[in-house]
N, C-alpha and C positions, 0 to 999 in steps of 0.2 A: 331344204335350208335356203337353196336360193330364190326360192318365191317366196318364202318371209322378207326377205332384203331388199325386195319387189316393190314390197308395201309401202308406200308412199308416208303413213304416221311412223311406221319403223325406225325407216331410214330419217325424218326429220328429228325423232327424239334420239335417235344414234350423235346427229350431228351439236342437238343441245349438248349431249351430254358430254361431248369433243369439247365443246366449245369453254364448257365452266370450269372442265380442267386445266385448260390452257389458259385461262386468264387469271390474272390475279386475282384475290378477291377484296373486298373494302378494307379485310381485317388488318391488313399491313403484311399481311407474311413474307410477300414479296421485298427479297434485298432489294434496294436501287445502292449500287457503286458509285455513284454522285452523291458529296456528304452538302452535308449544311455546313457554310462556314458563318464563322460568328468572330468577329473580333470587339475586343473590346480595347479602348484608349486611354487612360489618364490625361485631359488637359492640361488641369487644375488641381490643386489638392481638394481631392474629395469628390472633385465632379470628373464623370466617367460618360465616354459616347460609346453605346452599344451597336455595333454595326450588323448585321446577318442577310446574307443571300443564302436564297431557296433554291434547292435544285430545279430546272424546269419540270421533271416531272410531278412531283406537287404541286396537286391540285388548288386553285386560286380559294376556293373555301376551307382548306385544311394548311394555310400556311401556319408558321407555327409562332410565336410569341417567346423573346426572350426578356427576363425578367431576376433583376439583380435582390440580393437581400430586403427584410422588411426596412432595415436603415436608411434605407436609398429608397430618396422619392423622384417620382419621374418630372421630368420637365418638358415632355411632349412626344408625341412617336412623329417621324417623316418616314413619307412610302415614296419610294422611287420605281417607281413601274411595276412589274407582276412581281417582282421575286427581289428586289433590295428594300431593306426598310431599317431607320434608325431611331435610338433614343438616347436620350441627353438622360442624366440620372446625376442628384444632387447624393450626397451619402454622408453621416454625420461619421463613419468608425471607417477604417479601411477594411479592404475585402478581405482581407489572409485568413483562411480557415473557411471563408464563408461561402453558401453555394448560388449558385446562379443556376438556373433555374429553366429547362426547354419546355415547352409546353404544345401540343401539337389540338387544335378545336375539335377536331373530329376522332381520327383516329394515329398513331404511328406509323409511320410509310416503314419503317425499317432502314433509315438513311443512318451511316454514322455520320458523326458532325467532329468539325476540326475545329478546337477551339485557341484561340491566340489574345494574348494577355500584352499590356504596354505601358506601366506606371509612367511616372511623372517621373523618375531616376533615370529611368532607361532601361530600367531591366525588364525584359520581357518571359514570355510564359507560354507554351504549345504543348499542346495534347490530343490526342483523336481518341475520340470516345464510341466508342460501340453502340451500335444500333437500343441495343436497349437501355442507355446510360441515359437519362433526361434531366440528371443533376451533375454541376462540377463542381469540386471543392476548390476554391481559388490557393495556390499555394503560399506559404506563409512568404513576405519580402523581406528580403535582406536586412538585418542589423547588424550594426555594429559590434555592440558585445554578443551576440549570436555567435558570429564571423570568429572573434577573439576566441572565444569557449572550443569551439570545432577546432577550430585549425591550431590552435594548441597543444589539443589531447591530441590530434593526428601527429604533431610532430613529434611529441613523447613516445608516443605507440611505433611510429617509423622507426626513430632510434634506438627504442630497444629493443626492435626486432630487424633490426644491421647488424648482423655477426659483424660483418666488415670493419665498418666503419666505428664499432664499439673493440675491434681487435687493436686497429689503428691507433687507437685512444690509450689503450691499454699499453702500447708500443711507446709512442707518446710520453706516458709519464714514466716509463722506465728509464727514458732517453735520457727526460727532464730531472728527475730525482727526487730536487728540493721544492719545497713546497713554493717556495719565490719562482722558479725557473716551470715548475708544473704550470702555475695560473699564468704568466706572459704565452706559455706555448699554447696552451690550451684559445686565449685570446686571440694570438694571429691565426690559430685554425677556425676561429670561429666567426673573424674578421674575412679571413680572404673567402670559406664557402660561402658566406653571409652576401659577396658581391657575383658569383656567378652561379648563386642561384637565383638570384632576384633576376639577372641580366637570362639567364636560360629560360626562366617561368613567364617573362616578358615576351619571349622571342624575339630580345636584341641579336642571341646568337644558338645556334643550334648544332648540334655535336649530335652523333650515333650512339644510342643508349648502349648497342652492346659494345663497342669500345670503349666508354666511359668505364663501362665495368668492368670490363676486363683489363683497365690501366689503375681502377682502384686496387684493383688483387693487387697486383704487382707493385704500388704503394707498397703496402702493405711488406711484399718482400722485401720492397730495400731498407725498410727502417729496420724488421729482423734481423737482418745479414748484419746491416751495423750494429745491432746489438750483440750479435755473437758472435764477431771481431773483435769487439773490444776496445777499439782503437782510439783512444779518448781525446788524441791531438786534433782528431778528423773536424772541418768545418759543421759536419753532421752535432758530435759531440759537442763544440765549441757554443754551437749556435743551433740549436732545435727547433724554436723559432722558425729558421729561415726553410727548414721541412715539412712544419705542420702548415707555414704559409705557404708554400708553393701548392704541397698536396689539396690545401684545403682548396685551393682553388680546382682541385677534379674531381675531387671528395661533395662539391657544392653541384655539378650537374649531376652527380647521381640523385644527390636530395630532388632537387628540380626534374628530373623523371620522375622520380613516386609523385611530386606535386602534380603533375602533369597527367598523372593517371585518377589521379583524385577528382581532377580540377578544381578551378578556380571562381570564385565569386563574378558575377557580372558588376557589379558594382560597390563591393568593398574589395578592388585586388589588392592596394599597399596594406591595410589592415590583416588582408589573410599571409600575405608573405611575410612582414611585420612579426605574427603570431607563431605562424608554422616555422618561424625559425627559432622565434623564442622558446617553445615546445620542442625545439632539437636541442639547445643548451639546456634547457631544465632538463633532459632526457642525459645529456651527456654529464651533467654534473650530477644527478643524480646516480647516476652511476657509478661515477667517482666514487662521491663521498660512499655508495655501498660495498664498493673493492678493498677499501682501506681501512672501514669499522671491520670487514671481512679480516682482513691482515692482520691489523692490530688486536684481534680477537683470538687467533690463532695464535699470537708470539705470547696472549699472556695467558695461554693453557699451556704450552711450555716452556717450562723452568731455564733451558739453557738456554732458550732466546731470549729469555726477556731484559736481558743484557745488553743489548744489541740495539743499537738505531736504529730509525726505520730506514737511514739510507741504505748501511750496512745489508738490512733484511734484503731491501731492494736487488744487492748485486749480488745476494747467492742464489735470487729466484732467475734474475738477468739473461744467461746462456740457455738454462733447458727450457724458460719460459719462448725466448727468440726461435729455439730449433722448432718446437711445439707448432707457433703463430706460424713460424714460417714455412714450414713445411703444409700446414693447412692452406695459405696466402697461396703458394706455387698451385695444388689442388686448383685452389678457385681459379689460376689463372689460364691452366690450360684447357679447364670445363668452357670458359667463357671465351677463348681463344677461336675453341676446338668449335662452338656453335657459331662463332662472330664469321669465322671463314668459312662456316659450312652454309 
């Protein structure tokens, strides 16, 4: 065996055959962790400056070519030494939906590429595409009625999936009664959250999401407590109002967390705050009006109630409805206590 290894052809086709393993080969297999970067700019409406650097490792004959939709004509390429190079692209439709296009002359090195996007708005666009990705879909840009539609249904869909803050509500109109005293109270809660969620979603002011909530619970318990007192001389009684305003002002940074886990528009943010609030009073009036066709559905399948006001209805459901909410409220408050200090 060791006078074969001897052999002078042996040992040279031993060392080829070292050698094609260890190298790459033209096919591309080879990852390079140096991506391509490509950005693209918005000047002007409609005209777009394609920018891309090439990793050094790509070879000066397999640079690769970036190339926007058939809509877009070019208006020249600039090379700036071995590996920057630009192109000015006139385009008559905007890009949203549309793909842009890598193209590599020879073959694929296997680089990912990071691609970064810069309308004429402001809003911008990043994504890294995987080595074998040679298309991107530009993502659609912001509108207006888009912005409205979304963050609408989100605020609908948040409020009715708020125990909380749909219990609150519930507390609310038993406080208020009359249908005059229900819509003012319903208004200042929907006034004072309406200012600190906009001012929280802003980052005018920043409060601890588990103390927000766990001072909502507790809302929550002192409007039952007062309902199951009874005590009707009380400022609470008197003036509801001045509870669903305060509260609503703690009640509006919880709303402004879910926003905040959603996020926000880059460049329609008064339109989504605007919407997603509107989408909480549709969500909370809707619910109303389903509690009360609820009620009044019930008093007119039975006979001895249907005698009865519906303020009346209101104050026999009043105490067991308060121990119910409130005894749930305490629940939430020490769940959320119990994690806030843990």
């Amino acid at each position: 065996m060791a006078s074969l290894l001897l052999r002078p052809g042996l040992v040279v086709l031993l060392v080829v055959i070292l050698a094609l393993w260890l190298v790459p080969s033209g096919s591309g297999l080879a990852h390079d962790s140096r991506p391509l970067y490509v950005e693209i700019q918005e000047s002007a409406p409609g005209v777009y400056t394609v920018s891309w650097k090439v990793p050094i490792t790509v070879a000066a004959t397999n640079v690769p070519d970036i190339a926007l939709p058939e809509t877009c004509r070019s208006l020249g390429l600039m090379v700036d030494g071995a590996t920057l190079r630009s192109r000015r692209y006139a385009c008559t439709t905007d890009l949203s939906d549309e793909a842009v296009r890598i193209s590599y002359p020879r073959y694929n090195p296997s680089a990912s590429t990071l691609m970064h996007l810069t309308r004429l708005s402001g809003e911008s666009h990043s994504e890294v595409l995987s080595p074998d990705q040679t298309d991107w879909i530009v993502p659609a840009s912001e509108r207006t009625w888009q912005v409205a539609r979304d963050y609408t249904g989100l605020g609908i869909e948040h409020i009715l999936k708020g125990f909380d803050h749909l219990l609150f509500i519930v507390c609310l109109v038993l406080l208020s009664q009359t249908f005059r005293r229900v819509l003012i109270t319903i208004t200042g809660f929907t006034i004072s959250h309406s200012i600190t969620l906009g001012a929280a979603a802003l980052e005018l002011v920043t409060v601890p999401v588990a103390a927000v909530e766990a001072s909502i619970a507790l809302s929550i318990v002192f409007v039952a407590t007062e309902l199951a007192r009874d005590r009707r001389h009380t400022l609470t009684w008197r003036y509801p109002i001045a509870v669903s305003s305060s509260f609503g002002l703690l009640h509006g940074f919880g709303f402004a967390a879910v926003l905040s886990e959603i996020g926000l528009p880059q460049t329609e943010v008064p339109a989504a705050l605007l919407f997603f609030n509107i989408g909480v009073e549709v969500g909370q009036i809707g619910f109303v009006l389903a509690a009360v066709g609820l009620f009044l559905a019930f008093r007119a399948l039975l006979p001895r109630l249907r005698q009865k006001s519906f303020v009346d209805m209101l104050s026999m459901i009043q105490q067991p409805s308060a121990y119910v909410v409130g005894t749930l409220a305490m629940f939430w408050t020490f769940e959320r206590v119990s994690s806030y200090v843990a």
